[in-house]
Structures are given as C-alpha cells and as structure tokens.
Steps between C-alpha positions, in 0.01 A plus 500: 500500500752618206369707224655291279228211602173451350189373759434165385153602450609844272204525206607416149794168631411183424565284823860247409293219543258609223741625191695136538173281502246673233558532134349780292196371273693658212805282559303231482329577164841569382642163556227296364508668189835405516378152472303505219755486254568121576132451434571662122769290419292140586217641309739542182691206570145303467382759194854332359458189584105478338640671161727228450283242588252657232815546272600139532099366440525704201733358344377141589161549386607737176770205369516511173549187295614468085218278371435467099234744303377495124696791270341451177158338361475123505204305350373205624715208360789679419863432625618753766824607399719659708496882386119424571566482896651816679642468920282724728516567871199466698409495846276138525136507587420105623263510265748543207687202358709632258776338381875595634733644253734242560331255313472670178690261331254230611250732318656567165382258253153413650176598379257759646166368599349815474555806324738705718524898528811689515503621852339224694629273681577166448369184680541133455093481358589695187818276385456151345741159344163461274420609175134639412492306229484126551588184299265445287429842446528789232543844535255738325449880469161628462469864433120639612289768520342607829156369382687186408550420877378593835532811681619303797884464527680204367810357710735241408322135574208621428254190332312626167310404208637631144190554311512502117300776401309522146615722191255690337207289652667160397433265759867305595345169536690272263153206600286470148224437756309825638362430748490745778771262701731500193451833422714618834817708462821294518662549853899382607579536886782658583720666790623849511848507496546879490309811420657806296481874561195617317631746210438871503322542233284225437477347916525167294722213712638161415457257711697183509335155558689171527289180323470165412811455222229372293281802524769765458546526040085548505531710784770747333291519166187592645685782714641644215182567354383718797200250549567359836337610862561383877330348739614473876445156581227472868781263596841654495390863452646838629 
C-alpha cells in the first residue's frame, strides 16, 4: 500500500458516501431563515392592503355634506333673510334632517316657526309659508313683570288668558251689577306669537299675543297702563 493512501477506515474521514448524503443542521437553519423574508413581505402586503381598506371606510363613513345652519337670531314669525342663513359642512347623523345648502333660495323669504339660534342647524320643522298671526287677528305687545306671568316658559302658540288687572283696588268690571259673578276681572284669549329677551335691568319681557281684531284697541289701552297679567290656558299651554 502507497503512503500516499489513506485506510478507508483512517479516524477523523468521513466515509464518500456520508459527506454527499447528510447536510449539516446549521445549513439547514441557514436556509430557512432564508425563507422567512417572503413571509415579511405577505404580512405587509396584507398590513397594506387592511390600511387602505380602513382608509377608504373612512372616508365613506366621514363624508361630509354642505347642509344650511342659522347665523344670526330669528324670532318666531319673522322672515328669514338670507344673511340670516350661513353654508356649513357636516358629516350626517340619520337622525339629522337638516336642510341642504342648495336650497337656500327655497328658504329665503319664508318664515321661521320657531325661534332659531345662530349656530344650529336648520331643519324643515323650524321653517313655515304661514304667518303667526292669522286673519282675523291683531297683533299686540304686552310688556310684564315676572309676577305678571308664570315662571314656566312661554313658546310661540302657546293658548292664554289676558287678565285685566285692577288699579289702585278699582275693580275692572265695567257690569253696574256686583255681584260676585260680575265682579270677575275682564279676560281676552290670546296666542303667543313671540316672547322678548327679558331686559337687564328690570328682567321685564314683552310678550306678543295675536287676538280677535275686535279685542285688540281695548287690549292695547289696558297694556299701556301696566294693569294686565297672563294666564296659560289648561288647553293649549306650554
């Protein structure tokens, strides 16, 4: 046997057989990190995907949408005009019926049913064609006292009595008769048409109430005096 020729079964040589067929565990390791880096790029590719799907649902559910809202104090009865109404951008609750800014034109020139606040919104309930004050009807300004009329709030179409109160004791009965039936204050019913901003000093208001036509001259006088109280009416109160 040559020198130059190893026993096949010389300590520390692998047999050929062996260093073709087995792989070293670290080679193995090695290569399936290799791998891995496919399994980073799906996982952003879906990350990417989700965000834009969350982007897009955004800006379906956050769709904003001009509608019409009040810009300066309106009282009941008044005519809206159209520096009155200002264009804000909302995004819609379903519960909101506002109108859309594009018919502000269709709301110039009505009347507001209620008494609108600058910064609201505005909806189709608080507009109206119809006056406050009907046919038939007179306009009239009482100014009272708080302990001329209840502590409870008066809103437009409210019913109440106007009571003529007695000056100085005198009873306003116009009856000769005195009897306890004719001796009753004199009472007109009436509608609220608007109430005013109680003043600063005093926390005195005027309140107008449409009447009967008929009713209105008497009405007016007695007013002026100061001698007048209301009454909410049991069947059209607040």
């Amino acid at each position: 046997m040559s020198k130059t020729e190893a026993p096949a079964g010389m300590p520390g040589q692998l047999p050929a057989q062996a260093t073709h067929s087995q792989v070293p565990s670290a080679a193995v390791g090695f290569r399936a990190r290799r791998r891995r880096p496919g399994m980073y790029a799906l996982a952003v590719a879906l990350i990417a995907a989700g965000g834009g799907g969350g982007f897009l649902a955004f800006q379906e559910t956050g769709q904003r949408t001009p509608v019409l809202a009040v810009a300066h104090d309106v009282q009941a009865g008044d005519v809206i005009q159209d520096s009155d109404l200002v264009e804000a951008s909302v995004s819609l609750d379903p519960a909101l019926k506002p109108i859309p800014a594009s018919q502000r034109s269709q709301v110039v020139g009505k009347r507001a049913a209620v008494a609108l606040v600058p910064g609201s919104l505005l909806s189709r309930g608080e507009v109206t064609t119809h006056t406050l004050v009907k046919a038939g009807e007179r306009l009239v300004g009482i100014g009272l006292k708080q302990t001329q009329m209840p502590a409870t709030r008066l809103s437009p179409g409210d019913n109440v009595l106007v009571v003529f109160t007695p000056s100085d004791g005198s009873s306003t009965s116009t009856a000769t008769d005195k009897t306890a039936g004719d001796s009753a204050p004199k009472t007109i019913s009436a509608r609220v048409v608007r109430v005013g901003d109680k003043a600063q000093t005093t926390n005195d208001q005027v309140v107008d109430v449409a009447v009967p036509a008929e009713e209105g001259p008497s009405l007016a006088a007695q007013a002026a005096t100061g001698n007048v109280a209301l009454v909410v009416d049991a069947s059209g109160g607040s």
